[in-house]
C-alpha positions as CSV (number, residue, x, y, z in Angstrom):
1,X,89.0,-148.4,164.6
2,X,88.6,-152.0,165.4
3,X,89.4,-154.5,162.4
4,X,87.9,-158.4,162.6
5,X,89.5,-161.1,160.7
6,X,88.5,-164.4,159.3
7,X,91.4,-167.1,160.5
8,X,90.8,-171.1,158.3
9,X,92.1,-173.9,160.2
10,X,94.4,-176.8,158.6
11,X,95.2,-180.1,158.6
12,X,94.7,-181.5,162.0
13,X,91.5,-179.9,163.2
14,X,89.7,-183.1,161.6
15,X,87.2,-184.8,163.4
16,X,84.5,-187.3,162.6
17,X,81.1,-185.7,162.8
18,X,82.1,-182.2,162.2
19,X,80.1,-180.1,159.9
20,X,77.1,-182.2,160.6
21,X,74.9,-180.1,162.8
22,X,75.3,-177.0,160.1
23,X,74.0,-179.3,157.2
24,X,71.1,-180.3,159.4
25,X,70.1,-176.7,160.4
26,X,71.7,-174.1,157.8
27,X,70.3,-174.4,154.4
28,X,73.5,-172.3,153.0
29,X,76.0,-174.8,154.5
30,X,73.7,-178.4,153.3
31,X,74.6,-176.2,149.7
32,X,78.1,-176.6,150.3
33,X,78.9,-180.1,151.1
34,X,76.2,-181.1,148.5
35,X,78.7,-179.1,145.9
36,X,81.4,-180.3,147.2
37,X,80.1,-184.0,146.7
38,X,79.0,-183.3,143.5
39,X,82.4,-181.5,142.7
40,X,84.5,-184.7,143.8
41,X,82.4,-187.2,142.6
42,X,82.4,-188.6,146.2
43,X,80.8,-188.1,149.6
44,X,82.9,-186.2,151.3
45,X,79.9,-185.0,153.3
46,X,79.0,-188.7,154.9
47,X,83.0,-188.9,155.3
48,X,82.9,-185.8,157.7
49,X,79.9,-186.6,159.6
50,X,80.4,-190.5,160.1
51,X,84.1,-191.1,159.0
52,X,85.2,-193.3,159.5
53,X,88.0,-191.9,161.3
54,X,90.9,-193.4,159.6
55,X,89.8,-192.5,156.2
56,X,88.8,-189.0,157.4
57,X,92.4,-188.5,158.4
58,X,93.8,-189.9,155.3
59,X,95.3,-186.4,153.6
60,X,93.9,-187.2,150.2
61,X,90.2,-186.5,152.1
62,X,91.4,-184.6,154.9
63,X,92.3,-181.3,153.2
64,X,88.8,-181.0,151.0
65,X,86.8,-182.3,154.0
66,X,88.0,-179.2,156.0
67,X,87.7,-176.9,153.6
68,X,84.0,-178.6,153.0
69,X,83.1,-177.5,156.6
70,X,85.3,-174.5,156.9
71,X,83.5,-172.8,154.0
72,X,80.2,-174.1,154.9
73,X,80.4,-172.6,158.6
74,X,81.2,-169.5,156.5
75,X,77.7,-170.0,154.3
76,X,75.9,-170.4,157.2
77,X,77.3,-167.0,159.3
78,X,77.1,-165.2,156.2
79,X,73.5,-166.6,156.0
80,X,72.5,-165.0,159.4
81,X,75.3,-162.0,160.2
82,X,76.7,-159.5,158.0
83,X,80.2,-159.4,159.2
84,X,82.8,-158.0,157.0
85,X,86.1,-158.8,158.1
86,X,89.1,-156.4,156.8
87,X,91.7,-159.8,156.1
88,X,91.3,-163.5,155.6
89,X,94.1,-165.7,156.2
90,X,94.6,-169.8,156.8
91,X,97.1,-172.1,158.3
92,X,98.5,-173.9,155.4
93,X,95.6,-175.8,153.2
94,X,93.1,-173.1,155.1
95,X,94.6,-170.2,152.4
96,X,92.6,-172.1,150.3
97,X,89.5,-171.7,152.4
98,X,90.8,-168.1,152.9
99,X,91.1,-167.4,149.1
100,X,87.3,-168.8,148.2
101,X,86.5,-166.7,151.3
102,X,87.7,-163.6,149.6
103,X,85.7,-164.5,146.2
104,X,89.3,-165.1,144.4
105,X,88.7,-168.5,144.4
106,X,85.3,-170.8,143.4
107,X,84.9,-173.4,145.7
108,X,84.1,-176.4,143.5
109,X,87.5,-175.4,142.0
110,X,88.9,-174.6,145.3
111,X,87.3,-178.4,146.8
112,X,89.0,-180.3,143.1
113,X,92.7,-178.4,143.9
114,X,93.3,-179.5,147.2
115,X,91.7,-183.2,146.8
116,X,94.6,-183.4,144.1
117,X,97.2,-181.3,146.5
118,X,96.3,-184.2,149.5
119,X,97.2,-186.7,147.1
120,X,100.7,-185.2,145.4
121,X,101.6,-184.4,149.3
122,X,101.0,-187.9,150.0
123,X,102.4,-189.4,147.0
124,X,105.7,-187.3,147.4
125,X,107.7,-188.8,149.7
126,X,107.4,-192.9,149.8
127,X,105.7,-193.7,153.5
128,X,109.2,-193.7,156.3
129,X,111.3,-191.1,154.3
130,X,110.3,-188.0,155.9
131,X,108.9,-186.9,159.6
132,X,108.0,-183.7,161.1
133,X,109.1,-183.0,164.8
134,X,107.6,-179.8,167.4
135,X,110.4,-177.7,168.6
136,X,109.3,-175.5,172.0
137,X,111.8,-173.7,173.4
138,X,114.2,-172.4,170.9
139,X,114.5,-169.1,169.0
140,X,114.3,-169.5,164.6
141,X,117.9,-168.5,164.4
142,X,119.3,-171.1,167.0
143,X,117.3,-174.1,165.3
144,X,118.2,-172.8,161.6
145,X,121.7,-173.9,162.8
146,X,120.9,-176.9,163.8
147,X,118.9,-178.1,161.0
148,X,121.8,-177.0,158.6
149,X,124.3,-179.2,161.4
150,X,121.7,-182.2,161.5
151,X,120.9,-182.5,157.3
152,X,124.4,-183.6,156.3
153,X,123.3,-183.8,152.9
154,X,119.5,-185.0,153.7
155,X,116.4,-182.1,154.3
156,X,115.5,-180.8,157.6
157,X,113.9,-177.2,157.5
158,X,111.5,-175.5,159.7
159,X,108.0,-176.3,158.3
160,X,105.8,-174.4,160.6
161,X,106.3,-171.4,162.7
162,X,103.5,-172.1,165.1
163,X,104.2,-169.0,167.6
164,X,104.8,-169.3,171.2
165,X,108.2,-170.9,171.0
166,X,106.7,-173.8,168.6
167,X,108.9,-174.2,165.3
168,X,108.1,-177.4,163.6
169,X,110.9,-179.0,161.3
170,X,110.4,-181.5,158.1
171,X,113.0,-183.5,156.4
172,X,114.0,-186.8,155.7
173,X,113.8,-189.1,158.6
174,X,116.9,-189.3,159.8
175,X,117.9,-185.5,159.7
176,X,115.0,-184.9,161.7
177,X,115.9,-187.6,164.1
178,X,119.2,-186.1,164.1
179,X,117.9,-182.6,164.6
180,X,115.3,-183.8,167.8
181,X,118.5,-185.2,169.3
182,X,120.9,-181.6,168.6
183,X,117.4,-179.8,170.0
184,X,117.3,-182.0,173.4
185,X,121.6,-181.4,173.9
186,X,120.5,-177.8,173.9
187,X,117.3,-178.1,176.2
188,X,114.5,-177.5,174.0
189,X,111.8,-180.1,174.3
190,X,111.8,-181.9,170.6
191,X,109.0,-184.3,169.6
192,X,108.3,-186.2,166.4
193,X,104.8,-185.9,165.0
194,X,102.3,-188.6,163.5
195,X,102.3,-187.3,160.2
196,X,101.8,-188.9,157.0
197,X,104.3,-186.7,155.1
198,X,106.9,-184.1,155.8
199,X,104.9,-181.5,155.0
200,X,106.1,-177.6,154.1
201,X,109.8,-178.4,153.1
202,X,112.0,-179.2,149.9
203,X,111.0,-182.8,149.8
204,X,107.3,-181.6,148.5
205,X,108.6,-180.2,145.2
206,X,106.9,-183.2,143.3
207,X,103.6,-182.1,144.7
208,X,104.1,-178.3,144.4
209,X,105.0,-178.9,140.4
210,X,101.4,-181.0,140.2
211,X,99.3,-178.3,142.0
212,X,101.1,-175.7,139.8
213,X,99.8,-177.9,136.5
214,X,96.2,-178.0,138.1
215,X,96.6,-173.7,139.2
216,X,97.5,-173.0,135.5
217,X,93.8,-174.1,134.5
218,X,92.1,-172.2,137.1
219,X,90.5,-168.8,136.9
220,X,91.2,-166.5,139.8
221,X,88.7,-163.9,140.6
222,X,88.8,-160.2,142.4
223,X,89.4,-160.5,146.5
224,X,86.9,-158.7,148.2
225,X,89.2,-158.2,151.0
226,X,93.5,-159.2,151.2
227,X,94.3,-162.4,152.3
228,X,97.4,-162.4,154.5
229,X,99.6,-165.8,153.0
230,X,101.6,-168.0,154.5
231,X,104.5,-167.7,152.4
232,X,105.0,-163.7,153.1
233,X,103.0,-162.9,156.4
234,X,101.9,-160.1,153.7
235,X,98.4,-159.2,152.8
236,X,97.7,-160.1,148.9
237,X,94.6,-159.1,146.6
238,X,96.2,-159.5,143.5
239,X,94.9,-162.6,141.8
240,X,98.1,-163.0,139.2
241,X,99.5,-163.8,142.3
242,X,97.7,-165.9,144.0
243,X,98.4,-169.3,142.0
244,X,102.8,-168.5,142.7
245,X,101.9,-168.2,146.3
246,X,100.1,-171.1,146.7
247,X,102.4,-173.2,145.1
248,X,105.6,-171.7,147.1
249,X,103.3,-172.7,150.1
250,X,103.5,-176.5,149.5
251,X,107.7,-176.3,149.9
252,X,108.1,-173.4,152.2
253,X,107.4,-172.9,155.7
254,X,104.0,-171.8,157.1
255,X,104.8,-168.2,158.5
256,X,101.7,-168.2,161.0
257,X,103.4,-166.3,164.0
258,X,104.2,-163.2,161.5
259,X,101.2,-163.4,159.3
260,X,99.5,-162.8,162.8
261,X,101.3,-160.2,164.2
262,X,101.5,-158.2,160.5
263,X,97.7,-158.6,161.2
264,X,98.1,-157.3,164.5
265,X,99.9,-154.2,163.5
266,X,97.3,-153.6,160.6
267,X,94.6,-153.0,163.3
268,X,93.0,-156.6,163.6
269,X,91.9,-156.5,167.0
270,X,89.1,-159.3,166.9
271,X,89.1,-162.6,164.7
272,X,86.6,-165.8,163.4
273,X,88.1,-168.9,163.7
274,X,85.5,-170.4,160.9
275,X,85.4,-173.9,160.8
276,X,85.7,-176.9,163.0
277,X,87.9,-176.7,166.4
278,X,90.1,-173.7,168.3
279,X,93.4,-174.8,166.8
280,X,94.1,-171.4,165.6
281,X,92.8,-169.5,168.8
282,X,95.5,-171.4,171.0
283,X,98.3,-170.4,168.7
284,X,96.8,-167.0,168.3
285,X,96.4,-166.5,172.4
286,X,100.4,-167.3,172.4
287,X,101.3,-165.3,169.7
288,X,99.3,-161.9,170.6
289,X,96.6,-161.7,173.7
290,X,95.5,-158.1,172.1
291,X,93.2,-160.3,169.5
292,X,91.0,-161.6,170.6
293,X,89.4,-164.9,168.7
294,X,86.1,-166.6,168.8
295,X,84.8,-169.5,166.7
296,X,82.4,-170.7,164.6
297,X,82.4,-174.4,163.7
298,X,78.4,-174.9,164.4
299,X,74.9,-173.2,164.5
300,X,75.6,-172.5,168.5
301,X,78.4,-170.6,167.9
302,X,76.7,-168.4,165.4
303,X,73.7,-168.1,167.5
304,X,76.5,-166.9,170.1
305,X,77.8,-164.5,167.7
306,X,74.5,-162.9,167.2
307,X,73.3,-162.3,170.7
308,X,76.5,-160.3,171.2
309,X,77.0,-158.4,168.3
């Protein structure tokens, strides 16, 4: 029996202007960003539609400004389909979107939590301590070794295991620098990333003890389906559970290849990418071709959806 699931992008899939044509034409998405607005105390909404672009990438705005959009393309297919996927799952900050997909999170909480998670990521590390680099080419084990070789003393870890040979590693700056050097002696192709932070990796403890202060307010509801985390590549629906997981998330690698091939071997055949961009179609078309991923980031794509369902 074929199984659908809902995939949220992450940080990265940003761009000014997006979420602007579902606020014009979907009454259920214009609700969302006018919540989330009124939720932050801020116009996140004008932010997404008109940037500009270096604020909109700033990860303080980024993170609520996707999940803005991500949840409002959600609103606006629920609005007009009636698909019930059997999972939910993100890429990093998209759990979130995944979780308030699933009902176990509100969204004017979930829109709050990871405004303040953008911040404490950003505030973690001062600005030159800590990269991020994209390893293609090398299996997990081989550049485990290396990062343990290259961090004499310092952080380097994988961050993000992106599938189709794409591990990306955080640390301090010069293990990483260290580690993109060890990476090329081998023959892998190793480049740093623009990032703002090292993201996913033992340097983000400050920020994963603040978003565990702000969790231990928040009230977690039933899941109306599991959402498979990044942490375990494991389906979850038990909301006692869900505020450990997500702070784990913030120092611990994004396990995206696994999290899509447990998906895989629970039957998922088909999957949404709802929100703005393909980002998680490309990873998912080199991790496993069997699932096969459309999005939904505007009123077209719905309209897409519907003729062929």
């Amino acid at each position: 029996m074929s199984k659908t699931a809902f995939l949220f992008p992450g940080q990265g899939s940003q761009q000014v202007g997006m979420g602007k044509a579902l606020y014009e034409q979907s009454p259920a998405a214009k609700a969302v960003f006018d919540e989330a607005d009124e939720a932050l105390g801020m116009s996140i909404s004008t932010m997404c539609f008109e940037g500009p672009a270096d604020d909109l990438t700033l990860t303080a705005n980024t993170q609520p400004a996707i999940l803005t959009t991500s949840i409002a393309a959600l609103a606006a297919l629920r609005e007009r389909t009636d698909f019930a996927p059997a999972f939910y799952m993100g890429h990093s900050l998209g759990e979130f979107s995944a979780l308030v997909a699933a009902g176990a999170l509100k969204f004017a909480d979930a829109v709050k939590l990871v405004r303040l998670r953008g911040q404490a990521m950003q505030e973690a590390v001062p600005a030159g301590v800590g990269a991020m680099a994209a390893v293609i080419g090398m299996d997990g084990e081989t550049l485990e070794a290396l990062c343990q070789e290259a961090s004499q003393g310092e952080v380097v870890s994988p961050a993000n295991e992106n599938g189709g040979g794409q591990i990306v590693v955080a640390g301090h700056a010069d293990a990483v620098k260290r580690l993109v050097g060890l990476a090329k002696e081998k023959k892998a192709r190793a480049i740093p990333l623009k990032v703002s932070a090292p993201f996913h990796c033992a340097l983000m403890q400050p920020a994963a003890d603040r978003l565990a202060e702000a969790l231990s307010t928040i009230e977690v509801g039933a899941f109306t389906a599991p959402v498979i985390t990044n942490v375990e590549a494991a389906p979850n629906e038990d909301p006692t559970r869900v505020a450990d997981l997500l702070v784990r998330q913030v120092t611990h690698r994004v396990k995206w290849e696994a999290s899509v091939q447990k998906a895989a071997h629970l039957g998922v055949d088909s999957a949404l990418e709802v929100g703005h961009g393909k980002v998680l179609a490309g990873l998912v078309r080199r991790i496993d071709r069997s699932v096969g991923v459309r999005g939904v980031g505007s009123p077209d794509d719905i309209d897409v959806l519907k003729e062929g369902a």
